[in-house]
N, C-alpha and C positions, 0 to 999 in steps of 0.2 A: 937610798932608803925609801923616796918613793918607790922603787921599784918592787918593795919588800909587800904593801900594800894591798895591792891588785893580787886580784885571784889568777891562780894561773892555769893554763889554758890546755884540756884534756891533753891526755897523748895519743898521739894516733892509733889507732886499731882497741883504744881505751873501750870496755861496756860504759854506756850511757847510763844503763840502769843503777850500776855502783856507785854514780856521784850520788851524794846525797843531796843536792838539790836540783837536779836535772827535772826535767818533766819529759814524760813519754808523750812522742807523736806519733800519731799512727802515720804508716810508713804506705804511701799509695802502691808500693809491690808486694805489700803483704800478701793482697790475695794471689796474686798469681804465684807467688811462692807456696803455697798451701797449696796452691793448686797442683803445682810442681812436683810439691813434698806426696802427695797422696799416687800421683803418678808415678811415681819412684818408689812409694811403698816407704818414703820415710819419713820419720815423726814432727812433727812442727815443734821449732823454738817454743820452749814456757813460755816468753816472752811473748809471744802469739796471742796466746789462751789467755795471760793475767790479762791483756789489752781488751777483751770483749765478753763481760760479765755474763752470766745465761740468765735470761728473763724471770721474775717471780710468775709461778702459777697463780690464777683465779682463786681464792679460799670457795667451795662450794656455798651453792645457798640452801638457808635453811627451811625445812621443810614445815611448811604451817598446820596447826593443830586444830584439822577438821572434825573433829568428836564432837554430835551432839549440834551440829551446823547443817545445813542445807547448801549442796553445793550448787552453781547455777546451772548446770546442766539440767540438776531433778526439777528444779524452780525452774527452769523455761519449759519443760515437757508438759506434755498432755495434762492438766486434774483429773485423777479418778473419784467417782462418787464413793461414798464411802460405804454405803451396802455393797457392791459392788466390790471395795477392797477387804470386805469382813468378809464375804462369803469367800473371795479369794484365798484368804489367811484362815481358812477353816478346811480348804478341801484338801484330799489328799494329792500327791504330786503326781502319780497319774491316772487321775481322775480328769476327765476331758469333757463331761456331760456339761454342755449348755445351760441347761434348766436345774436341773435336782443335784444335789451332792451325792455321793454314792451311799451317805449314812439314810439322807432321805430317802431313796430307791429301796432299801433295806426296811426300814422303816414300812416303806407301803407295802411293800410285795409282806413283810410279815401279818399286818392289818389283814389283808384280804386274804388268806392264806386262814388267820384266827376266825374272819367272818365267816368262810366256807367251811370251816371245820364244827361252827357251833350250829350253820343252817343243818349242816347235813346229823351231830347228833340230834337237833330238835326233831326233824323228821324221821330216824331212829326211834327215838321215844314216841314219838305219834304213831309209829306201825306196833309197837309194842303197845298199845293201848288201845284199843276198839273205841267206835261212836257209840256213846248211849244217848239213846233221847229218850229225854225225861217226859211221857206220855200221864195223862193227869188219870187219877184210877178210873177202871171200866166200872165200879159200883159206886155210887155214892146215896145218903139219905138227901130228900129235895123238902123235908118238912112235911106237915099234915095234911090233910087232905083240904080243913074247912080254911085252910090258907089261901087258898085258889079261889078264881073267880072265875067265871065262865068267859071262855075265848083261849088265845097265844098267849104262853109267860116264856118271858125271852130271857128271865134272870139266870137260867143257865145255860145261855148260847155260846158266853165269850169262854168257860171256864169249861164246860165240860162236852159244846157241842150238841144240847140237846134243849128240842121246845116239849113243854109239855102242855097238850092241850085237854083244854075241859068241855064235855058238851053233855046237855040237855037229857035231848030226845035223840028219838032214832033217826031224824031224817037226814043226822049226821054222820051217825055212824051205826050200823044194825045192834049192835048192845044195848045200845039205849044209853043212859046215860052216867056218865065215869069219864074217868083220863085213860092216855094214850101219851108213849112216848116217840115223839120223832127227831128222826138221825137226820140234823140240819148238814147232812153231804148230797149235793145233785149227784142224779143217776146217769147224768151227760159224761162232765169230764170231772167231777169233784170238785165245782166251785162251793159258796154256801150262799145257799140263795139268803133272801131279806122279806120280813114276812112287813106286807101291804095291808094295813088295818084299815084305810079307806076301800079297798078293790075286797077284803076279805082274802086273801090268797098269800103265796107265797112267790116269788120270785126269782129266777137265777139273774144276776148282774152280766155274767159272763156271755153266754148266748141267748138267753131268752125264755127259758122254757119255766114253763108258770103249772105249779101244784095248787090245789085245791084245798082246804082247811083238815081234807082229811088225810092229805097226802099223795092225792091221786091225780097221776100227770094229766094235763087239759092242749098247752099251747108249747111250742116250741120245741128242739131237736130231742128234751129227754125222753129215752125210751122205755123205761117205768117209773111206775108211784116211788116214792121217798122210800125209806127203809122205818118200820119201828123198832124200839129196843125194848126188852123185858121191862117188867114194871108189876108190884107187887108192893102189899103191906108188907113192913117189917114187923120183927117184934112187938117195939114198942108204941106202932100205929102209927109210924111214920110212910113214906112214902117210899120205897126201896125203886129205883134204875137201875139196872145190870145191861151195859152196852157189848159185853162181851156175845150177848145172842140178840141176833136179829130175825126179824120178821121182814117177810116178802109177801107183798099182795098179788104178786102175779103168779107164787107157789100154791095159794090157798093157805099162807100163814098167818095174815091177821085174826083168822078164829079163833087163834090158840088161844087157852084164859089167862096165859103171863103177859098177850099180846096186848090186853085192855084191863085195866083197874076197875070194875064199878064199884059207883059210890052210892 
């Protein structure tokens, strides 16, 4: 009856895997029987394969959510100034100019393009229009006669270009005594001379040359007397100038009676 007890003991050429409480040992020929088996072209015992389980893969890793971060790459490179990256982020992409953006280049070339189009109609309008010069009238009235005092009156030198002088006797002027208008232009190069109330005379500034009170050249290059201008009562008793006609004393013109006013 002890005998009945005891487990009893495989049979021979018995699978080991079919006990139910065997444990598998791996068998140190295994490999070379695979090794065998593959050289022969035949298939390895189950028994093989359930002995040596296949590895778990790696689960990949997950990929982190750079949005909106700075990775360290861009953080360890160069800083750009930030004109620099605005003027960057404005130009076109192949635009290559160093200095100006291509809007700028555009920009100026139109500018100068606008100035040389308004120089050149201005100077159109200027050939379409002629110079006038506003010249002050050849006649004017110079007031009465008992207005005057004897000698130069320069009140109309700056305005109209003319002294009017008054004299005496004859040893001024063969008339005898009245006005005479003189054309304050030298007979040199057309300075206006300046009348010398200490010297009694007139003057040119320019080179020198010195008239007399009656107009008649003395010292320096000019080569005649002064010029007189008409002169005459008006209507109204006023003193009438008409610079449109001259008189020349190297013609025989100061005789004329328009040439001298007596008073």
């Amino acid at each position: 009856m002890a005998d009945e007890t005891k487990p009893s003991a495989p049979a021979t050429g018995a699978n080991p895997a079919a006990t139910p409480h065997s444990v598998a040992k791996p068998d140190p020929g295994e490999p070379a029987a695979a090794a065998a088996a593959a050289a022969t072209g035949a298939t390895p015992a189950a028994g093989a394969h359930a002995a040596r389980p296949a590895a778990p893969r790696p689960a990949p890793a997950a990929i982190p959510d750079l949005q909106g971060k700075t990775t360290s790459a861009a953080a360890a490179g160069a800083k750009t100034p930030a004109p620099a990256a605005a003027a960057a982020a404005t130009r076109d992409p192949d635009d290559t100019s160093p200095l100006l953006t291509r809007r700028a280049w555009m920009g100026l070339a139109w500018g100068a393009f606008s100035a040389a189009s308004a120089a050149a109609l201005a100077a159109t309008g200027r050939f379409m229009f002629p110079n006038v010069l506003n010249e002050p009238p050849q006649q004017f009235k110079a007031g009465f006669p008992n207005e005057y005092g004897m000698g130069v009156d320069e009140r109309w030198k700056e305005k109209f270009g003319i002294w009017i002088v008054r004299v005496a006797d004859e040893d001024v002027d063969p008339h005898g005594s009245g006005f005479y208008a003189l054309i304050t232009v030298c007979t040199h190069l057309g300075c206006t001379p300046n009348y010398l109330s200490a010297e009694n005379k007139f003057k040119c500034p320019c080179h020198g040359s010195g008239y007399r009170l009656t107009g008649v050249n003395f010292e320096g290059p000019a080569p005649r007397p002064l010029e007189r201008a008409r002169i005459v009562l008006a209507d109204d008793g006023q003193i009438l100038v008409d610079k449109s006609r001259h008189f020349q004393y190297e013609l025989g013109q100061w005789t004329d009676p328009e040439a001298f006013l007596k008073a």
